[in-house]
C-alpha positions, 0 to 999 in steps of 0.5 A: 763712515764705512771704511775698515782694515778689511776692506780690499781696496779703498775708494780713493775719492771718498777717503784719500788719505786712508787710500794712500796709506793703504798703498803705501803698506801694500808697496812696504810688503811687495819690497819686505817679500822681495827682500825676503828672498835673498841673502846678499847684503846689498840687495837687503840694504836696498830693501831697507832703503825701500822700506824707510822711504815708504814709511817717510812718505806715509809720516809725511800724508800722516803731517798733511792729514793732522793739519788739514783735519785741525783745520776742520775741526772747529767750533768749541766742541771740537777744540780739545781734538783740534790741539790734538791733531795739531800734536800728532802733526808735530810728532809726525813731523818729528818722526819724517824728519828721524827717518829722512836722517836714518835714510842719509846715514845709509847712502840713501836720499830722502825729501822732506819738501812737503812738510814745509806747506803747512794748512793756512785754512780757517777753522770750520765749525762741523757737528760732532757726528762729522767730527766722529768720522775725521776720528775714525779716518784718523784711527783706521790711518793709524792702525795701517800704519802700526801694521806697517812698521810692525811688519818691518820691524819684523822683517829687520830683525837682527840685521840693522838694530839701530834701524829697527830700534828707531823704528820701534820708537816711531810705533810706540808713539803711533801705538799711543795716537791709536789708543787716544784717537779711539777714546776720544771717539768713544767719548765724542760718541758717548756724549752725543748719545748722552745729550751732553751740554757740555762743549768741550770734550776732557782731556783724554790720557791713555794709559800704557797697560803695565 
């Protein structure tokens, strides 16, 4: 997989669920830009109301992408990743539905008519090399994303700390799902390389530096 943050433009046939998150931040930083210019307090209302419902359409691809690559990762050796991605999902779930609130309480309107299509398919047993790049789709989606809410936590600044504040809850979660993706990566690897027998990979708990 060849894919990276540096890369200028996605290729959306081969990696569409990074490609939509990539646009997703690309529009964020167009409204953070434009918002940027002006004092008046609607106008900045209404680039926070951008800005929210940009972050709700990327959780809602992020639900989407967690159930559909659980459902691809079958086969023992995938099992520990596949409880995992169906976690993320949930909190990913939870975040749409943090954000979809805040949106109302602001005078906005939000959606949340996609989360309620939940992937029915059959789990497909794949190789841990395949199993390695969902991993690393799944990373590099969500360090898009951290970038994202990072940049508009940064543009809120004092202006809407409730907001800022929930969105600073949602990128502390989003900052523990990049950590556990990356070591459950190096440990898929690791064991490949290694020639482990064993078909489960173990747990994996990222610790938070002190």
């Amino acid at each position: 997989m060849s894919a990276s943050l540096s890369s200028p433009e996605l290729d959306r046939s081969m990696y569409p669920f990074l490609s939509e998150v990539a646009e997703m931040r690309r529009r964020a930083r167009q409204h953070i830009q434009a918002g940027a210019n002006t004092s008046d307090h609607a106008a900045v209302q209404k680039t926070v109301l951008r800005l929210l419902n940009e972050a709700l359409a990327t959780e809602v691809v992020c639900v989407l992408r967690y159930r559909r690559h659980s459902a691809l990762a079958g086969g023992a050796v995938a099992e520990t990743v596949r409880s995992e991605f169906l976690k993320y999902a949930a909190e990913e779930q939870g975040h749409a539905e943090q954000l979809a609130e805040r949106i109302v309480q602001l005078g906005g309107e939000a959606s949340l008519y996609m989360l309620g299509m939940p992937d029915t398919r059959e789990c497909e047993d794949i190789d841990a090399e395949a199993l390695a790049d969902l991993l690393e789709e799944d990373l590099i989606a969500e360090r898009i994303a951290i970038e994202s809410y990072r940049e508009i936590v940064q543009f809120l600044a004092n202006s809407d700390p409730t907001t800022r504040q929930l969105l600073e809850s949602i990128l502390a979660v989003e900052c523990s799902h990049e950590k556990e993706l990356a070591a459950m990566r190096a440990e898929l690897l690791r064991r490949e390389r290694s020639g482990a027998t064993s078909s489960r990979l173990p747990v994996l708990e990222v610790q938070e530096a002190q």
